[in-house]
C-alpha positions, 0 to 999 in steps of 0.5 A: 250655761254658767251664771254671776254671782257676788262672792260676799264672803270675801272683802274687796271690789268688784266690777259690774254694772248698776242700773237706776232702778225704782224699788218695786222694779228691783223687787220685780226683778228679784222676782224673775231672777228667783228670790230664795232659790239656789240661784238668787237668795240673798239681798246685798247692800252695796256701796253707795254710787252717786250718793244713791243706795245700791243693792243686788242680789246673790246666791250665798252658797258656794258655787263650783266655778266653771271653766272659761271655756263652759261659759259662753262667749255672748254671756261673757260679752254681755258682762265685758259691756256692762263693765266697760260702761261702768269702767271706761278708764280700765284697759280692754285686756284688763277687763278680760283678764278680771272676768277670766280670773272670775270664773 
């Protein structure tokens, strides 16, 4: 199975989903996730949404990129929903082609 990561070594944006989270659940979070493993490492600052801070997490190392065809369909139906919630002005088939040129 394949996972997201934020690529933070390049300028721009990227789609996702954000949730209003306390900063104890977003550690707590963290903590599931796997803080200072190979996976989630690194803490990241986002932009601002709705004048709130906004923070993820990342892996920093340089991750092989998976075919679309190893990723799953309910991994990727996952990310298309969150997207679409965030995004309900972006087109469907834009929204798969941002995801299919991410992996």
């Amino acid at each position: 199975s394949a996972v997201a990561f934020l690529d933070i070594s390049k300028a721009g944006k990227a789609l996702g989903r954000a949730f209003l989270v306390t900063e104890k659940q977003f550690h707590d979070i963290h903590m599931q996730e796997g803080p200072g493993s190979h996976w989630y490492s690194e803490v990241v600052r986002l932009d601002d949404i709705a004048g709130i801070p906004a923070y993820t997490f990342t892996c920093v190392e340089e991750k092989t990129k998976e075919p679309i065809e190893k990723v799953s369909e309910a991994y990727i139906e996952v990310i298309r929903k969150g997207i679409r919630e965030m995004h309900p002005d972006i087109p469907e088939k834009k929204i798969r082609a941002y995801i299919e040129s991410c992996v």
